[in-house]
C-alpha positions, 0 to 999 in steps of 0.5 A: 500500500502507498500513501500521499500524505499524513497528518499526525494531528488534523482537526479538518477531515471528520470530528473531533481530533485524529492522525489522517493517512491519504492512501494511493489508488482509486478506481471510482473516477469519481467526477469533480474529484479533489483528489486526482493525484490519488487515483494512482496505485503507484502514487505517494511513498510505501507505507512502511514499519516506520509509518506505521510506528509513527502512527501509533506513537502519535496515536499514543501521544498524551500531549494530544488527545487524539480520537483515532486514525482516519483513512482517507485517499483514494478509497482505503477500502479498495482491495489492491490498498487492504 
């Protein structure tokens, strides 16, 4: 799975405070889309143990309540991405 972009702390996508990965890969070419760049599989940067340690210790982090993970892109649901 690749990755755009992440945020360890984003107030703007969803409620409440949280840590939002954007994930490469989409096939719905959703018309008026934002997010074009994202529809490649291949876009953005692997995701990688590094990352995913990132996020847990973000996640973990006291100094910031944060309420979860966002899953954004791209379709995070989409099986080439899980």
């Amino acid at each position: 799975m690749n990755y755009l972009q992440y945020y360890p702390t984003d107030v703007i996508n969803g409620e409440g405070t949280k840590c939002t990965l954007f994930v490469s890969g989409c096939t719905h070419a959703c018309k008026g889309c934002y997010n074009q760049k994202s529809w490649s599989f291949s876009a953005g940067v692997l995701f990688d143990e590094t990352m995913e340690q990132q996020i847990i210790n973000n996640l973990k982090d006291t100094r910031i309540k944060r309420q979860g993970l966002m899953l954004s892109g791209g379709d995070p649901l989409h099986p080439r991405v899980t």
